[in-house]
PyMOL Python script that loads the backbone (N, CA, C, O; Angstrom):
from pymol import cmd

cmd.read_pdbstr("""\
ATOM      1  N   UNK A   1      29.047-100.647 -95.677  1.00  0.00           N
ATOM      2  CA  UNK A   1      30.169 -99.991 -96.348  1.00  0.00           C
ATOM      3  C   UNK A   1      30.211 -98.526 -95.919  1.00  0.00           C
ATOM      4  O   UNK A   1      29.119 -97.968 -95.818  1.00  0.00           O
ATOM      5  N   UNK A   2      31.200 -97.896 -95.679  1.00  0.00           N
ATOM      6  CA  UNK A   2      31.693 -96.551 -95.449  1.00  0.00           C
ATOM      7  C   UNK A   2      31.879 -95.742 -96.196  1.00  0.00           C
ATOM      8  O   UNK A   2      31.540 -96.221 -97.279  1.00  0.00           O
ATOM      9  N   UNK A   3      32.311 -94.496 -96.373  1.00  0.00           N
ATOM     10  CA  UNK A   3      32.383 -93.751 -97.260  1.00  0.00           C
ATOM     11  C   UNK A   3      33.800 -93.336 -96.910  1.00  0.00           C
ATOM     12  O   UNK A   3      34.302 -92.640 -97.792  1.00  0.00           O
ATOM     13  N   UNK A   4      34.723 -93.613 -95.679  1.00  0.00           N
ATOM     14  CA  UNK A   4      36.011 -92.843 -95.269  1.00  0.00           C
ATOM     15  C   UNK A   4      36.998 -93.886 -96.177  1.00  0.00           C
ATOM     16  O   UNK A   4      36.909 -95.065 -96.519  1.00  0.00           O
ATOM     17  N   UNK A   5      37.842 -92.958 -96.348  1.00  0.00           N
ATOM     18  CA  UNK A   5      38.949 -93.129 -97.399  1.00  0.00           C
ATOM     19  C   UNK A   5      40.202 -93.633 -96.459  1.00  0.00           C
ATOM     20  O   UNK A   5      40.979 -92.681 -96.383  1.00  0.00           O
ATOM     21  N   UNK A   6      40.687 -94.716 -95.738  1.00  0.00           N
ATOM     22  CA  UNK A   6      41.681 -94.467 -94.972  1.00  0.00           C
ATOM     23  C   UNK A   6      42.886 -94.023 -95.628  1.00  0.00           C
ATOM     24  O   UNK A   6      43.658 -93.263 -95.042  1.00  0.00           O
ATOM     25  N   UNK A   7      43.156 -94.523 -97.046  1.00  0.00           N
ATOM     26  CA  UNK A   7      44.282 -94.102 -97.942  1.00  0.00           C
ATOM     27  C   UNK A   7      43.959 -92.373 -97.479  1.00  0.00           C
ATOM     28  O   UNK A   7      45.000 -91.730 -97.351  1.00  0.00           O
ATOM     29  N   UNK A   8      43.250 -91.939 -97.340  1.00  0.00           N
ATOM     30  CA  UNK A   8      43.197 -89.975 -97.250  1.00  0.00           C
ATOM     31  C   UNK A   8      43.067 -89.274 -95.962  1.00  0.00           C
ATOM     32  O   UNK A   8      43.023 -88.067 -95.724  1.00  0.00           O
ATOM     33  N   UNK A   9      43.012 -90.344 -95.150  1.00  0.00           N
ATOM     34  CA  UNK A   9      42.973 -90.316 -93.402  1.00  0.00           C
ATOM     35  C   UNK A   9      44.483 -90.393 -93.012  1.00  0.00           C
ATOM     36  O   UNK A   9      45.057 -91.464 -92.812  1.00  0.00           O
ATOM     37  N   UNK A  10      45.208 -88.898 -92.903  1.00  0.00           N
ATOM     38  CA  UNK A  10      46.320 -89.348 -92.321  1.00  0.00           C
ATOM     39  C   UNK A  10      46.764 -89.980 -90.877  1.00  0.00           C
ATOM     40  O   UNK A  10      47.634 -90.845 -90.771  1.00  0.00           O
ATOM     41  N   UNK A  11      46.043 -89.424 -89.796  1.00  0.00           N
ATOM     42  CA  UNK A  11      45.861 -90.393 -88.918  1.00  0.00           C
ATOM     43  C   UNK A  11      46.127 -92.084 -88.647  1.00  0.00           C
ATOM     44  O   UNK A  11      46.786 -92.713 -87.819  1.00  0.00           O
ATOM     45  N   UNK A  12      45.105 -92.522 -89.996  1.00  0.00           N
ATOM     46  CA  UNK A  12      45.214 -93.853 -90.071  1.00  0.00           C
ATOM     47  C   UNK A  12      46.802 -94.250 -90.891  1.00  0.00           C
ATOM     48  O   UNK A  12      47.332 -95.332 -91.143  1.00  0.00           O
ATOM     49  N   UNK A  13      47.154 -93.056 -91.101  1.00  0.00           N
ATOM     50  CA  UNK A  13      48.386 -93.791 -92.407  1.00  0.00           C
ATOM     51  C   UNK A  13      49.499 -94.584 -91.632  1.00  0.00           C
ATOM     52  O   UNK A  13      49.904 -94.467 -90.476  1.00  0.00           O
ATOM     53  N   UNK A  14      49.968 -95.682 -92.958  1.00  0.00           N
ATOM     54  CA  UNK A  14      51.107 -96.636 -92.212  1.00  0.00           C
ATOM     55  C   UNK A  14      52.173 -96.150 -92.892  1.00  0.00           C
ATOM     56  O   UNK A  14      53.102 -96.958 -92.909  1.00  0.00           O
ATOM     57  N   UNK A  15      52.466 -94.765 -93.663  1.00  0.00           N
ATOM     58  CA  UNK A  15      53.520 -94.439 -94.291  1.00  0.00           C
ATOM     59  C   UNK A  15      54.485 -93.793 -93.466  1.00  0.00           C
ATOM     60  O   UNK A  15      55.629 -93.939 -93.896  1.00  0.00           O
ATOM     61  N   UNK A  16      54.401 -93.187 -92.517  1.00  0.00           N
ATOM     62  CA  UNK A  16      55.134 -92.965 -91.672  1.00  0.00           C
ATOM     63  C   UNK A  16      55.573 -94.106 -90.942  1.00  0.00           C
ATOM     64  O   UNK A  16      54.667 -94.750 -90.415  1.00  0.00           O
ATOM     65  N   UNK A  17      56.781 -94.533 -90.771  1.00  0.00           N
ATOM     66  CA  UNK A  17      57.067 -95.580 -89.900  1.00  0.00           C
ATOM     67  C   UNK A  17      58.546 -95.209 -89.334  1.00  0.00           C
ATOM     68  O   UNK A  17      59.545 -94.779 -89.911  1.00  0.00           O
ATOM     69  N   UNK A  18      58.252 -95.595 -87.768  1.00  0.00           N
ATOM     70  CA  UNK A  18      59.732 -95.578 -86.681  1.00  0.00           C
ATOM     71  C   UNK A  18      60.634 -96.613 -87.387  1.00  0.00           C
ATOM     72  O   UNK A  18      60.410 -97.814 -87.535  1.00  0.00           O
ATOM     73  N   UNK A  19      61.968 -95.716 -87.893  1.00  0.00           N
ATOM     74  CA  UNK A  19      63.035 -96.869 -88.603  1.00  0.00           C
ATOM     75  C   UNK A  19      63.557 -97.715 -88.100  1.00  0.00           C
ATOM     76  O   UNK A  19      64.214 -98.606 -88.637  1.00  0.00           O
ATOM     77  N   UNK A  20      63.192 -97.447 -86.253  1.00  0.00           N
ATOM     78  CA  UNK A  20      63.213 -98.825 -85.585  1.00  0.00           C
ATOM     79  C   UNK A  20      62.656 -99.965 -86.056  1.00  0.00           C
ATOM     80  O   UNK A  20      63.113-101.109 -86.065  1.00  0.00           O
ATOM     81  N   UNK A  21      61.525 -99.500 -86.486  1.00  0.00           N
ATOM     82  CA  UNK A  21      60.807-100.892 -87.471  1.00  0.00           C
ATOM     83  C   UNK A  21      60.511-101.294 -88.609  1.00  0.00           C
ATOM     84  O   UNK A  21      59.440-101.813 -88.923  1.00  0.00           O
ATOM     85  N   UNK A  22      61.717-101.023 -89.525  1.00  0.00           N
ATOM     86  CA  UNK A  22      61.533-101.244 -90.804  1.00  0.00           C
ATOM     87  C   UNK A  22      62.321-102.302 -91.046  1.00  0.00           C
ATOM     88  O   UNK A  22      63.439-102.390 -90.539  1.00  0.00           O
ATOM     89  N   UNK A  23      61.914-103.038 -91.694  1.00  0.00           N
ATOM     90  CA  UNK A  23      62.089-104.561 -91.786  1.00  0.00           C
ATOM     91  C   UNK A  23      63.856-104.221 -92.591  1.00  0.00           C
ATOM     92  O   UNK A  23      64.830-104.872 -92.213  1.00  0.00           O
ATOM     93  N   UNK A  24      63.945-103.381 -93.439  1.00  0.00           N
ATOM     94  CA  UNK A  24      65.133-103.114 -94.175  1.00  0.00           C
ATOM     95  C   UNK A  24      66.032-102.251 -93.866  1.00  0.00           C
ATOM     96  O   UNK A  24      66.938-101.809 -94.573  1.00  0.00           O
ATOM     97  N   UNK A  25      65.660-101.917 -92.354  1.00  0.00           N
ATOM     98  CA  UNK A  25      66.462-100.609 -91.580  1.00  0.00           C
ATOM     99  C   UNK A  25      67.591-100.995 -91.345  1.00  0.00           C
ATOM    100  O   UNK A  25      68.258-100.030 -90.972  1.00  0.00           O
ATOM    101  N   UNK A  26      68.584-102.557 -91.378  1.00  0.00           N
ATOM    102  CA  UNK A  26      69.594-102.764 -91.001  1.00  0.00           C
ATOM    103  C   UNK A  26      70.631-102.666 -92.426  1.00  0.00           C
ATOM    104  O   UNK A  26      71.847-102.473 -92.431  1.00  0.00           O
ATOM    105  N   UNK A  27      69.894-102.828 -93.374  1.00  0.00           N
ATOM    106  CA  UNK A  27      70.187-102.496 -94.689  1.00  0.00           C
ATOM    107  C   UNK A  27      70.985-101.479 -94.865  1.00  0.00           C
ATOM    108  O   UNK A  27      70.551-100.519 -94.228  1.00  0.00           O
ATOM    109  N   UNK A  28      72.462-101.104 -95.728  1.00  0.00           N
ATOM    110  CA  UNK A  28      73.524-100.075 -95.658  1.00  0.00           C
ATOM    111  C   UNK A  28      72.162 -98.884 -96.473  1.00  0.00           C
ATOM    112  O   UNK A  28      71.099 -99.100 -97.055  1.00  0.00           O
ATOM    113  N   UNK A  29      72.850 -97.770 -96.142  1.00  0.00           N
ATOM    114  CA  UNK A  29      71.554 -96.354 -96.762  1.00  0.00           C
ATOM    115  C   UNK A  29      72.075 -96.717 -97.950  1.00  0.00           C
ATOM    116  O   UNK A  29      73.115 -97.306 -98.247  1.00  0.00           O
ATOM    117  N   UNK A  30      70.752 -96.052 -98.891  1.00  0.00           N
ATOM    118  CA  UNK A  30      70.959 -96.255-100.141  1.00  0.00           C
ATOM    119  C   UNK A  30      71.422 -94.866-100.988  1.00  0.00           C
ATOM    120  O   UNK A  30      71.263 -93.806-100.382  1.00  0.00           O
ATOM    121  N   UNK A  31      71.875 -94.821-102.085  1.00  0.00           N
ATOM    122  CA  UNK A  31      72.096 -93.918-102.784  1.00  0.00           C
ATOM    123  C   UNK A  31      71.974 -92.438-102.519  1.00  0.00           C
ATOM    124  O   UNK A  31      72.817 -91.580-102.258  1.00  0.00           O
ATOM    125  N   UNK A  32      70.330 -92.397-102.704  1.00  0.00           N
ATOM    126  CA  UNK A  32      69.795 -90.980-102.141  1.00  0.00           C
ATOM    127  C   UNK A  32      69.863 -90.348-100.983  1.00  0.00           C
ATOM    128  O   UNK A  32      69.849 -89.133-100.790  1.00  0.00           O
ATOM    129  N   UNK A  33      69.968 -91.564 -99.902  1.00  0.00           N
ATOM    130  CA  UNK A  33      70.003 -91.250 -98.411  1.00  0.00           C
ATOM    131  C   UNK A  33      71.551 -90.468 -98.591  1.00  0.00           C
ATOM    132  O   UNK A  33      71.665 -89.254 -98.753  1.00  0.00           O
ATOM    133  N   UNK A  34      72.649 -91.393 -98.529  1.00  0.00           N
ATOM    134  CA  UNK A  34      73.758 -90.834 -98.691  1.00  0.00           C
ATOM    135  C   UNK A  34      74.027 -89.669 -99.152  1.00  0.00           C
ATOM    136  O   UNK A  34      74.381 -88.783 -98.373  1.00  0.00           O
ATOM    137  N   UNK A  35      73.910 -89.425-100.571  1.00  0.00           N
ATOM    138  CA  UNK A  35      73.349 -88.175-101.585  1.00  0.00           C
ATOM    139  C   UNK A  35      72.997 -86.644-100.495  1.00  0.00           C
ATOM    140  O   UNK A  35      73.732 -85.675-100.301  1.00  0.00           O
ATOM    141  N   UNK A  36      71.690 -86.910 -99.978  1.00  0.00           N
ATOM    142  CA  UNK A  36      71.331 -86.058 -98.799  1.00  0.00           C
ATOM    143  C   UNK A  36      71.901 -85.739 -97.706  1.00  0.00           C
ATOM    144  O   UNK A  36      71.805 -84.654 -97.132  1.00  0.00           O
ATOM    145  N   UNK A  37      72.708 -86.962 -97.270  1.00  0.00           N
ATOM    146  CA  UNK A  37      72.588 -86.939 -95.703  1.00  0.00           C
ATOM    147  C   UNK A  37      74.358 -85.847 -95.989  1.00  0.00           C
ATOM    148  O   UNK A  37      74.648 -85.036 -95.109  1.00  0.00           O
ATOM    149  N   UNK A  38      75.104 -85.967 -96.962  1.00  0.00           N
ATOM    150  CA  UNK A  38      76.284 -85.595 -97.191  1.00  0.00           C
ATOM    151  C   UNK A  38      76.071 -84.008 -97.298  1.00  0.00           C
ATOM    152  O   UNK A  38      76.925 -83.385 -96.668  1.00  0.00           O
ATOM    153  N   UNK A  39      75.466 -83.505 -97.718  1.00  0.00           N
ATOM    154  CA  UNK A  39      74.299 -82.090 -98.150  1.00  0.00           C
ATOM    155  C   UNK A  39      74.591 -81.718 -96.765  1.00  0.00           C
ATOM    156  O   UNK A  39      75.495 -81.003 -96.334  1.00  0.00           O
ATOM    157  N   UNK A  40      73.660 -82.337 -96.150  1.00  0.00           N
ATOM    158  CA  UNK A  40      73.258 -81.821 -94.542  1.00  0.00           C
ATOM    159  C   UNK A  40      74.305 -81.967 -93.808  1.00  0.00           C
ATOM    160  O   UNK A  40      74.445 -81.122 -92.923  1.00  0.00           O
ATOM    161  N   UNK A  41      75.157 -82.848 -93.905  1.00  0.00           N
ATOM    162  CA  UNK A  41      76.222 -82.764 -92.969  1.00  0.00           C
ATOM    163  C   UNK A  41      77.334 -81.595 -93.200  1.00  0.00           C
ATOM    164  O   UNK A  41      77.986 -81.156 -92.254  1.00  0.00           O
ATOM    165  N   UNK A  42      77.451 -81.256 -94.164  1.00  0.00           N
ATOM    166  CA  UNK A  42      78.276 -80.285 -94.828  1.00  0.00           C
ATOM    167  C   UNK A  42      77.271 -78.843 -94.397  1.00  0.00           C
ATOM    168  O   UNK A  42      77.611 -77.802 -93.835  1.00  0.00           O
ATOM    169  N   UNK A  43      76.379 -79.137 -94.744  1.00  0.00           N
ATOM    170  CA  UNK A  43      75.435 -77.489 -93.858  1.00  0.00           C
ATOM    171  C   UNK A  43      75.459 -77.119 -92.834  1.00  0.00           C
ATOM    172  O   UNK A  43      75.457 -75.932 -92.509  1.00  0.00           O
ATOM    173  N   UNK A  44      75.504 -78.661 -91.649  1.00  0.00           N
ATOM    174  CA  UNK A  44      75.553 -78.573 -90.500  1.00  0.00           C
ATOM    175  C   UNK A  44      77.350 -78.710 -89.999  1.00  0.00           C
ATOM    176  O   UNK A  44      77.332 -79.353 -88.950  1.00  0.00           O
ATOM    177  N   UNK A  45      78.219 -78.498 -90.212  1.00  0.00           N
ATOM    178  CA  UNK A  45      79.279 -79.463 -89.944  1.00  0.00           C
ATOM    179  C   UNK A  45      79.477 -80.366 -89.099  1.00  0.00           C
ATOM    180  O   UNK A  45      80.259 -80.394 -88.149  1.00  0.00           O
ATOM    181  N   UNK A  46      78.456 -81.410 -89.612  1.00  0.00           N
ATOM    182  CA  UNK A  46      78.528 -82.848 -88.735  1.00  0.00           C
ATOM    183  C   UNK A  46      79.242 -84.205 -89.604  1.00  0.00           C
ATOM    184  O   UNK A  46      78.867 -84.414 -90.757  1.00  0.00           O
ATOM    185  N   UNK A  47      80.035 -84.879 -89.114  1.00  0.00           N
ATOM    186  CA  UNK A  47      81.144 -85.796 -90.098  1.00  0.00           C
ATOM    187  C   UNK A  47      80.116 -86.683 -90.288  1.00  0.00           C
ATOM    188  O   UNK A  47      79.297 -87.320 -89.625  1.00  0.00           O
ATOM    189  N   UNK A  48      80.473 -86.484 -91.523  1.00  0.00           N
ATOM    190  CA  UNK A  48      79.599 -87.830 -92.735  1.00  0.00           C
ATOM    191  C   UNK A  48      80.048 -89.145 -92.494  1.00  0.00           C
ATOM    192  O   UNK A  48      81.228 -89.493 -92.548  1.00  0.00           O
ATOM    193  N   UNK A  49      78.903 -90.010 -92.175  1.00  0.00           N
ATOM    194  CA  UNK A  49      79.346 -91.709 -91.733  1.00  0.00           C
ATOM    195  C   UNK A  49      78.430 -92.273 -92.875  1.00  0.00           C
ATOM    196  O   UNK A  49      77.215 -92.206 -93.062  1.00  0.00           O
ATOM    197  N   UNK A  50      79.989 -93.152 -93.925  1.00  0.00           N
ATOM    198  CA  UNK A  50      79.226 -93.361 -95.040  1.00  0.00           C
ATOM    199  C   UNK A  50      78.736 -94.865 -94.530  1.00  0.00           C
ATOM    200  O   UNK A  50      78.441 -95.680 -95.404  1.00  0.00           O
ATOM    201  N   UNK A  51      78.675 -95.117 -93.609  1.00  0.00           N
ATOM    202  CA  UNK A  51      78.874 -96.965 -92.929  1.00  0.00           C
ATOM    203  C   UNK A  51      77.460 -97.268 -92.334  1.00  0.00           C
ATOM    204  O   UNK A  51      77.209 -98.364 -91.834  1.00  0.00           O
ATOM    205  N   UNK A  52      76.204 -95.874 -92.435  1.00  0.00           N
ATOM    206  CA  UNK A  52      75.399 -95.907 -91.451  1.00  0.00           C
ATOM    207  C   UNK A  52      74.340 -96.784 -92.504  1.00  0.00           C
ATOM    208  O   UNK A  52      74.599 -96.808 -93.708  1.00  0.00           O
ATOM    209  N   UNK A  53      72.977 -97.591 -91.885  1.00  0.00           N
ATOM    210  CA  UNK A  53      72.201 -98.383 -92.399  1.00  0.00           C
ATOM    211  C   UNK A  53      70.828 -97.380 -92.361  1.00  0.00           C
ATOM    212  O   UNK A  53      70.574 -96.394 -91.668  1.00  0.00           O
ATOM    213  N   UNK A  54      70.264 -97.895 -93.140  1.00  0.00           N
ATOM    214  CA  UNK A  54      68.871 -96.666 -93.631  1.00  0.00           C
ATOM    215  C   UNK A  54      68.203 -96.239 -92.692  1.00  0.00           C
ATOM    216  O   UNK A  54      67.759 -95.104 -92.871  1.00  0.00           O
ATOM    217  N   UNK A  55      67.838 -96.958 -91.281  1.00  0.00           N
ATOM    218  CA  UNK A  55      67.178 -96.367 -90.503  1.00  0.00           C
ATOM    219  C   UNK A  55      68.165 -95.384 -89.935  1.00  0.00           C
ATOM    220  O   UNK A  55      67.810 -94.205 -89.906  1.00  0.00           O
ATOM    221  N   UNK A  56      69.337 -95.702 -89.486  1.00  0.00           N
ATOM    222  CA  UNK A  56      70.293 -94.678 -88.537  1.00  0.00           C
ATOM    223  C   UNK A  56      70.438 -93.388 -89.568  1.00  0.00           C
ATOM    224  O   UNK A  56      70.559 -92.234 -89.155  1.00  0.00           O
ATOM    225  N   UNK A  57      70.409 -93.749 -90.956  1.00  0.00           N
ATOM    226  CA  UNK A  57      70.147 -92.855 -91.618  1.00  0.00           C
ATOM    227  C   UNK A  57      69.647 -91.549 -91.857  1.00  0.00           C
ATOM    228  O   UNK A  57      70.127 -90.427 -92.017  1.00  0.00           O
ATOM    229  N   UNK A  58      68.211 -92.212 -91.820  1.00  0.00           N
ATOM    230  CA  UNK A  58      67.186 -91.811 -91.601  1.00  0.00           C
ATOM    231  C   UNK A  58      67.167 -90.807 -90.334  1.00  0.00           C
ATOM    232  O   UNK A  58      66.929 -89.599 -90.364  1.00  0.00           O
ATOM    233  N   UNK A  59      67.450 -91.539 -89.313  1.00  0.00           N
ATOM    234  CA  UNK A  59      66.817 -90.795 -88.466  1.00  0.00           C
ATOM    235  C   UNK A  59      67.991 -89.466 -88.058  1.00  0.00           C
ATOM    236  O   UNK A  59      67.584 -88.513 -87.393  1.00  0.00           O
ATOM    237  N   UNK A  60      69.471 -89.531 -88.537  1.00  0.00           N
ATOM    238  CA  UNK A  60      70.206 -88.562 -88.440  1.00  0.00           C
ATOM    239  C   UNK A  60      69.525 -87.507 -89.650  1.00  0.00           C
ATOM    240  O   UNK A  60      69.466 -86.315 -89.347  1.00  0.00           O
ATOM    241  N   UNK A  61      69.073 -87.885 -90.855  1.00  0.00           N
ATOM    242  CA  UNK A  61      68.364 -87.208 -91.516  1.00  0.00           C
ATOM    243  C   UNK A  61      67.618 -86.203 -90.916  1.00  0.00           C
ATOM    244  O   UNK A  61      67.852 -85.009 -91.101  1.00  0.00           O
ATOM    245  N   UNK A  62      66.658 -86.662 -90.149  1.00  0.00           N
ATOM    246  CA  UNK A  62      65.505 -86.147 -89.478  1.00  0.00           C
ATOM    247  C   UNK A  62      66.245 -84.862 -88.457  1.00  0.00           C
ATOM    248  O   UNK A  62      65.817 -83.723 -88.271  1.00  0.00           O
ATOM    249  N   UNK A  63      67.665 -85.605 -87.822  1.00  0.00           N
ATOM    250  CA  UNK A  63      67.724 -84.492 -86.963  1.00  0.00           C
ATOM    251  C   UNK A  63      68.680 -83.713 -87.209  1.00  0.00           C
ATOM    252  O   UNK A  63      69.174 -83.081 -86.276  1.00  0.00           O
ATOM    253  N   UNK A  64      69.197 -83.562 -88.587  1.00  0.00           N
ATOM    254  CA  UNK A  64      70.055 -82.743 -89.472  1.00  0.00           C
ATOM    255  C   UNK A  64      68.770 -81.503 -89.866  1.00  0.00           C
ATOM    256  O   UNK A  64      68.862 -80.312 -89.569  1.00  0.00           O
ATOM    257  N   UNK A  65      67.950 -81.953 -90.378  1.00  0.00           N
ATOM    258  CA  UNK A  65      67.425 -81.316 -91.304  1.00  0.00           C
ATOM    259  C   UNK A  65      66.777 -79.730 -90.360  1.00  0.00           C
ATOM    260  O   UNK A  65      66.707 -78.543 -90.676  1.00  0.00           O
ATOM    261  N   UNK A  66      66.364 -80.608 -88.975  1.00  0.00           N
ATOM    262  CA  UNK A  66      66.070 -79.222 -87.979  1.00  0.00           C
ATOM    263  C   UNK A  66      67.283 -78.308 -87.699  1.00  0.00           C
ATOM    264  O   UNK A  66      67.194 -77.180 -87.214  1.00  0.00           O
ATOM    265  N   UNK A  67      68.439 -78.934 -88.065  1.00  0.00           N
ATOM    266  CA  UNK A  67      69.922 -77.676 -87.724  1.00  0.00           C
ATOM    267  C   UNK A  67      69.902 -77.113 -88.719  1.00  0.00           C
ATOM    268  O   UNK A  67      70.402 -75.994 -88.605  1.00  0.00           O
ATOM    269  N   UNK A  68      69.392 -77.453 -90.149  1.00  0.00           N
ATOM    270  CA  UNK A  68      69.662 -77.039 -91.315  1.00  0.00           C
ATOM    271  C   UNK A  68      69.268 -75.481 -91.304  1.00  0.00           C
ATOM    272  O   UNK A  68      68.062 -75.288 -91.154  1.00  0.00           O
ATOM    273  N   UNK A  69      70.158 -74.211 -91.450  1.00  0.00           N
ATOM    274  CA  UNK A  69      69.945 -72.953 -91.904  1.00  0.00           C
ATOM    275  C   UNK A  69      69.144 -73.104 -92.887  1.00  0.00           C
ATOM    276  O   UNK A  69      67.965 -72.753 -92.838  1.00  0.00           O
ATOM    277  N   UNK A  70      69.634 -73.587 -93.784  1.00  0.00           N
ATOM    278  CA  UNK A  70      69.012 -73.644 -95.170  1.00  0.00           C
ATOM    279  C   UNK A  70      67.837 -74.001 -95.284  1.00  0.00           C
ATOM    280  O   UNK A  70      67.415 -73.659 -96.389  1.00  0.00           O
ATOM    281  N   UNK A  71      66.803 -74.724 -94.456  1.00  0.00           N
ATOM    282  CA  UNK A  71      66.037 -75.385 -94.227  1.00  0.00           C
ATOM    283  C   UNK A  71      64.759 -74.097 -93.751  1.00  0.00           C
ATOM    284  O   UNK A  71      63.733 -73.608 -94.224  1.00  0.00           O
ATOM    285  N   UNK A  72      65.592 -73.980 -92.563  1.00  0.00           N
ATOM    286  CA  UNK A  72      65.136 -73.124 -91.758  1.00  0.00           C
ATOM    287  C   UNK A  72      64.305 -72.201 -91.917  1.00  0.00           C
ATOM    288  O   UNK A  72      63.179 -72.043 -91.446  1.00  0.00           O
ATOM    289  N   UNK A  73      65.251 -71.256 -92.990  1.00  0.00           N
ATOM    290  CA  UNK A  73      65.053 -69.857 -93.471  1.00  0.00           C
ATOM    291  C   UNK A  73      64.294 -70.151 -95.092  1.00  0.00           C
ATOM    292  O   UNK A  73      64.214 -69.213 -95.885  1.00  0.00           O
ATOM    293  N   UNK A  74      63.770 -71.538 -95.453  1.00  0.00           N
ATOM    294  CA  UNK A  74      63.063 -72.005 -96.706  1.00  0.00           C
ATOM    295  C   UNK A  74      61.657 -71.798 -96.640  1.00  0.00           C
ATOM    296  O   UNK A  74      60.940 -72.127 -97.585  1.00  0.00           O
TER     297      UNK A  74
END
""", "prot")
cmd.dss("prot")
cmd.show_as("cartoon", "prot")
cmd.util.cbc("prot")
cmd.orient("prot")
């Protein structure tokens, strides 16, 4: 038996995952995604696509959030 914690090893973590591979990534975004992604698009002026599925979501998330001023300067 070991003493390493993988739950505390981020390295080992499976919580990060490519939304290429999320079993529910084809799934329409949910609530919060939307919620956010409308935020950021309005910060960034990039047109809000309410049609997108959680991973495409997601990952416009991800590359909103680096244009974000607001972000930025936080």
């Amino acid at each position: 038996m070991t003493d390493a914690n993988p739950k505390a090893d981020a390295a080992n973590s499976n919580t990060v995952k490519d939304p290429d591979d999320w079993t529910t990534g084809d799934e329409p975004m949910t609530g919060a995604q939307a919620s956010y992604l409308k935020t950021l698009c309005e910060e960034t002026d990039h047109p809000f696509d309410d049609t997108l599925t959680k991973g495409d979501a997601s990952k416009l998330i991800d590359e909103l959030q680096d244009k974000s001023k607001r972000l930025k300067n936080g």
